[in-house]
C-alpha positions in Angstrom: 6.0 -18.0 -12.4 3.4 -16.6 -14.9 4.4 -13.9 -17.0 2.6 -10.6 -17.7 -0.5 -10.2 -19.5 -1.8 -7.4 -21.7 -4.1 -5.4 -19.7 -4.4 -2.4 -21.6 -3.5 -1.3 -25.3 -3.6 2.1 -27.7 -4.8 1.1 -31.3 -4.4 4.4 -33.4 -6.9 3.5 -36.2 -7.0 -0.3 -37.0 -2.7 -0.7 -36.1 -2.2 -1.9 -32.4 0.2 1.1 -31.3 1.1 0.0 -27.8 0.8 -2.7 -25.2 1.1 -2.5 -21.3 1.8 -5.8 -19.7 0.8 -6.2 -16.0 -0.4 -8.3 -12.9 -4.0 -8.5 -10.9 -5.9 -9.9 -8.8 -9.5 -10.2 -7.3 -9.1 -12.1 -4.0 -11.9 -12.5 -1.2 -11.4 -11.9 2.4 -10.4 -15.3 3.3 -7.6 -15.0 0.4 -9.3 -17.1 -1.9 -8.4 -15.9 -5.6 -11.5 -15.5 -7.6 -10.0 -14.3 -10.7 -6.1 -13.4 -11.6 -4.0 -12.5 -15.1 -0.3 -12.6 -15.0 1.3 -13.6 -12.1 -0.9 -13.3 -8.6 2.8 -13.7 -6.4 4.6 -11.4 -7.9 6.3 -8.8 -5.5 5.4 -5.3 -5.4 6.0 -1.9 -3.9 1.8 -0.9 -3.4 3.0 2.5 -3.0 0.1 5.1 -2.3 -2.3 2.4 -3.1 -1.8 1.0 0.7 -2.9 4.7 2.5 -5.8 2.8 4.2 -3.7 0.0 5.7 -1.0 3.1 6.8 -3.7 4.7 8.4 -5.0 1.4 10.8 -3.2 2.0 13.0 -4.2 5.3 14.0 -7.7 4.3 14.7 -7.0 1.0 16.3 -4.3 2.8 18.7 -6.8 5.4 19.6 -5.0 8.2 18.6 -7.6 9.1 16.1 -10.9 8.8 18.0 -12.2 12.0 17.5 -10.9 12.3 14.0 -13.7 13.3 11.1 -14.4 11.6 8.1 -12.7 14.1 6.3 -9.9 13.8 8.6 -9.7 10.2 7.8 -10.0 10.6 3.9 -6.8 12.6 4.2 -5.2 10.4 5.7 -5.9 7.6 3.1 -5.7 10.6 0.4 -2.7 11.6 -2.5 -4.8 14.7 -2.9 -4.1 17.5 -5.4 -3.0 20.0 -3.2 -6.4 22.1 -3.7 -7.1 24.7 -1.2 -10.1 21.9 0.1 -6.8 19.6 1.1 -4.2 22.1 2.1 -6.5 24.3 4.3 -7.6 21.2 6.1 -4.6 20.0 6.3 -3.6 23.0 8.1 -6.3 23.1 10.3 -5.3 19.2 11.9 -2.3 20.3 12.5 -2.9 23.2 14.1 -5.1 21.3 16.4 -2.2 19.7 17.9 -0.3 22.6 18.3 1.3 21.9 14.9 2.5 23.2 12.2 4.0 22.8 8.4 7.5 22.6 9.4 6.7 19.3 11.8 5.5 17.3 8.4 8.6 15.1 7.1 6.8 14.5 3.4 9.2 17.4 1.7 7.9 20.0 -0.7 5.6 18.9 -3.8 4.0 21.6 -6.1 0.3 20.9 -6.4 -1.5 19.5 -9.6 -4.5 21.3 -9.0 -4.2 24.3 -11.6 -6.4 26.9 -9.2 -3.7 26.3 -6.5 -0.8 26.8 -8.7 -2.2 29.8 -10.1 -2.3 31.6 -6.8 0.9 30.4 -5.5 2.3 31.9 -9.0 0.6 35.0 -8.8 1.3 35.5 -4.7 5.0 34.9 -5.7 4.6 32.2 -3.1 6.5 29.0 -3.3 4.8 25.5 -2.3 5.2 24.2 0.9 4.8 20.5 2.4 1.1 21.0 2.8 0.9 20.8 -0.7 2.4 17.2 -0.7 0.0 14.6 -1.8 0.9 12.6 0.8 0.4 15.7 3.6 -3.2 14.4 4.4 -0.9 10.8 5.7 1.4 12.3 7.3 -0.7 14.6 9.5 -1.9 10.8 10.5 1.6 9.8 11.2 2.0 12.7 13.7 -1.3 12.2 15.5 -0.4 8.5 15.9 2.9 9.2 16.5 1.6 11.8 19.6 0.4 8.3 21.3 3.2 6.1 20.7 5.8 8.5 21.2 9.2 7.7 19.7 10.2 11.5 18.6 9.7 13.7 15.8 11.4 12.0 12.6 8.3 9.5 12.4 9.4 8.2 8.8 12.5 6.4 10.1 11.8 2.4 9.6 12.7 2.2 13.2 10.2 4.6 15.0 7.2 3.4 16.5 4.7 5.6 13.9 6.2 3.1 11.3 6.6 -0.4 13.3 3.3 -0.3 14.1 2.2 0.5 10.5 4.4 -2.6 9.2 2.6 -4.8 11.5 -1.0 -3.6 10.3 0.3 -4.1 6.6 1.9 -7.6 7.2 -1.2 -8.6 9.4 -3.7 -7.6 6.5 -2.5 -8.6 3.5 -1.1 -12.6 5.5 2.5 -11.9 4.2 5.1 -11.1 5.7 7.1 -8.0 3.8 10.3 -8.9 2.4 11.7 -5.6 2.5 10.6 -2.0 2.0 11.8 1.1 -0.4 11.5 4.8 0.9 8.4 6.3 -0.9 8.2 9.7 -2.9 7.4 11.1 0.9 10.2 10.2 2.4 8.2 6.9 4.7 8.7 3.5 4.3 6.6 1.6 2.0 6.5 -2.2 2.7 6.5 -5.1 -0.4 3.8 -7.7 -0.7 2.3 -9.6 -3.6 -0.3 -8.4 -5.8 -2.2 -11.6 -3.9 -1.1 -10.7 -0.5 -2.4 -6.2 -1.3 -6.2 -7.8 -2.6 -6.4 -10.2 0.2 -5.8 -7.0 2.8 -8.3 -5.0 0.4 -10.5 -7.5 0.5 -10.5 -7.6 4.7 -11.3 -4.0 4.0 -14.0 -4.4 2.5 -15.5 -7.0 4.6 -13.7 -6.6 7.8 -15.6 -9.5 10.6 -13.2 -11.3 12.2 -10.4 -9.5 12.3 -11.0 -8.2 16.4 -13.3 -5.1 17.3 -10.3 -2.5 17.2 -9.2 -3.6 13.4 -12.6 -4.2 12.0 -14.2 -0.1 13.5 -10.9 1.1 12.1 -11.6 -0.4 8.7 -15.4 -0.1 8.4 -14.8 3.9 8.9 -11.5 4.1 7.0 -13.9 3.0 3.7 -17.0 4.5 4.7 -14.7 8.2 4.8 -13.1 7.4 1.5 -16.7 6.5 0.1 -18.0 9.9 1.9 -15.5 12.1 0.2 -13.8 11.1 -3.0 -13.1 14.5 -3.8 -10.4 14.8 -0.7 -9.0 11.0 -1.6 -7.6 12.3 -4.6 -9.3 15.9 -6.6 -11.0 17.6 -9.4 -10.4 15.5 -12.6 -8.7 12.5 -10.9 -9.6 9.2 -12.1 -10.1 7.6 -8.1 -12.6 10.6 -7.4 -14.6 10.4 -10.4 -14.3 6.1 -10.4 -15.9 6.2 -6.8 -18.5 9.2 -7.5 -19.2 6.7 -10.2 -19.8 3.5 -8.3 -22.2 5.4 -5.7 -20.6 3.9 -2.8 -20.5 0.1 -4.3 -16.5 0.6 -4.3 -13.6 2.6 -3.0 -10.5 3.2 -5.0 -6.8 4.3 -4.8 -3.9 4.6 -7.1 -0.6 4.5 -6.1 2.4 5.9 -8.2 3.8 3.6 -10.7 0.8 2.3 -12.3 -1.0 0.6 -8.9 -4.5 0.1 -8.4 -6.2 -1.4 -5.7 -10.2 -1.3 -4.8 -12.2 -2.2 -2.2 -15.7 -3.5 -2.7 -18.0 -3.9 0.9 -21.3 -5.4 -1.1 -19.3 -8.1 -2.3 -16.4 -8.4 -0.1 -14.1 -8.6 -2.5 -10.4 -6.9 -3.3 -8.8 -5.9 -6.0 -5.2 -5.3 -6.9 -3.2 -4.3 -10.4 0.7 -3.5 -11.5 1.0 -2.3 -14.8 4.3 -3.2 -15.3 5.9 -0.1 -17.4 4.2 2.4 -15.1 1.7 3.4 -17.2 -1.1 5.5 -15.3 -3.5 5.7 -19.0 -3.1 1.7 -18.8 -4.1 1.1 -14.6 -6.4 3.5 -15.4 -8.2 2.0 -17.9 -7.7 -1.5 -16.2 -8.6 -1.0 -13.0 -12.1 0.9 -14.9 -12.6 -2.6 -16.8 -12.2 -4.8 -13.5 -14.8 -2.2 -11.7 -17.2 -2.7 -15.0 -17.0 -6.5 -15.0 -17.2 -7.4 -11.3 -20.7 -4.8 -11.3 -19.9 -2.0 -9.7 -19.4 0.8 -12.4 -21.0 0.8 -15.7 -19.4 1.3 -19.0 -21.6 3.8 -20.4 -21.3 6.1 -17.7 -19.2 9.3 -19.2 -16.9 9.5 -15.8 -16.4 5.5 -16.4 -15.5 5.9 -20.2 -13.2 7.7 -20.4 -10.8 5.7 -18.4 -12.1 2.7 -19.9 -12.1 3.8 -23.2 -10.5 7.2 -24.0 -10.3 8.6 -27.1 -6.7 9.1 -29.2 -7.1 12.4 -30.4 -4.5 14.3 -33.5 -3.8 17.8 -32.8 -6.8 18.9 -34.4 -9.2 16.8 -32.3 -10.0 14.1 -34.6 -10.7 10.9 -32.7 -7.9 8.6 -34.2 -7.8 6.1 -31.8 -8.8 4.4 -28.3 -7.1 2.9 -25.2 -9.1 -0.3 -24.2 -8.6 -2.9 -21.7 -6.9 -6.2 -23.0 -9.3 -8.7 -24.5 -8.2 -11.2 -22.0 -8.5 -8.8 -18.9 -12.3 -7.7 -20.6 -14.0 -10.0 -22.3 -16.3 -8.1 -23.9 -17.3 -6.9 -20.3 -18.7 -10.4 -19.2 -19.7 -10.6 -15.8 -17.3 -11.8 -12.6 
């Protein structure tokens, strides 16, 4: 077993302050490993970082046929909670004759600051539409409106979630050893960091894996890459990243310092633990993978400051960076 590596570091003047070990790995779509640090097997909980795989199955069922794009980048979204998300949110469900009360993703109070201003002011409390997960579970209950199997659709056992198991096993070649019950109450099935780039990089190059799998994937990425904005928000590193890349890549953090992208011009897959949990270290990781493989450039401000933020004293002296590891950058040499 290979033991972690530093992917990212804080230096506060010339003293290295801080070091985040971790895991990654760029894998093609026949689950070659073109480049890895740490330990490619290690086991994993992919967390949010695995919304796209969720969601297969509500494409390749046919439940979501007439679904938008912005439909579908909720579905693969942990969104803010901005009016943009709840209000459409809303409006899915009430399509199907549904409502708040029928999501099972419990109560979250948004991030976005507009939306938590007028909830303060209204004296109104957040509800589960606020949930950054709300956009996946409105995808739950549209799939779960085809397969049946009754309204508690995050139970391991119900139909909603077998089929999602299978899609995730299927994709990333591996079958999960076991599964922990996410911030949103569902199921969220293990794999190895090798096993979540090798179904990222089906993703992003999709032939071969039957008609059904490979429409479902080619317009799960192309709605991510449409709106990055609903994926994640305002400020958020996976909607400024992929505004960045101009469509070369699609990105998605999950909690716990995960990282995965997905890159259709070069079929390729990425995936990243930080093993402390760290979001300023996947952050600046997963910016220094995107830099190196092509797809983002350094001196792009959206790109720099993930890859290279300031450490800043109280007065707002630049006192030191975050950077990337020198074994995970490399100066930024091509991959």
């Amino acid at each position: 077993m290979n033991d972690a590596v530093v992917l990212a570091e804080v230096w506060r003047g010339p003293i290295p302050e801080s070091r985040h070990r971790g895991h990654a790995v760029i894998c093609d779509a026949g689950g070659g490993i073109r480049a890895a640090w740490g330990d490619p097997e290690r086991v994993i909980l992919p967390r949010s970082s695995c919304k796209m795989l969720q969601a297969l199955p509500l494409l390749e069922s046919g439940a979501g046929a007439d679904l938008t794009s912005e439909q579908l980048a909720l579905a693969c979204a942990s969104h803010v909670g901005a009016a943009m998300h709840v209000g459409r949110v809303a409006q899915w469900l009430e399509a199907m004759g549904l409502g708040e009360a029928d999501l099972r993703c419990g109560t979250q109070a948004p991030e976005d600051r507009t939306e938590r201003g007028r909830l303060r002011e209204a004296f109104e409390p957040p509800c589960q539409l606020h949930n950054n997960c709300s956009g996946k579970h409105a995808g739950f209950l549209t799939l779960g409106r085809r397969l049946g199997g009754g309204p508690d659709y995050v139970d391991p056992e119900h139909p909603v979630q077998r089929a999602v198991r299978a899609a995730f096993e299927e994709m990333c070649g591996l079958e999960s050893p076991g599964f922990g019950i996410d911030g949103c109450s569902a199921p969220n099935f293990a794999t190895t960091l090798h096993g979540l780039a090798h179904a990222m990089a089906r993703l992003a190059d999709p032939r071969g894996l039957g008609r059904a799998r490979e429409q479902a994937a080619r317009r799960l990425v192309a709605a991510m890459l449409a709106h990055p904005l609903l994926v994640a928000g305002e400020g958020r590193a996976c909607s400024e990243l992929m505004a960045a890349a101009g469509g070369r890549a699609a990105v998605k953090l999950g909690a716990e310092a995960v990282y995965v992208a997905v890159l259709p011009e070069r079929g390729l897959g990425v995936a990243l633990k930080i093993e402390d949990g760290a979001r300023r270290a996947n952050e600046c990781a997963i910016a220094a993978l995107l830099v190196r493989l092509g797809v983002l450039e350094a001196g792009d401000p959206l790109v720099a400051r993930r890859l290279a933020p300031p450490v800043q004293s109280r007065r707002g002296e630049v006192v030191g960076s975050i950077r990337p590891g020198p074994d995970l950058w490399q100066e930024g040499a091509p991959l």
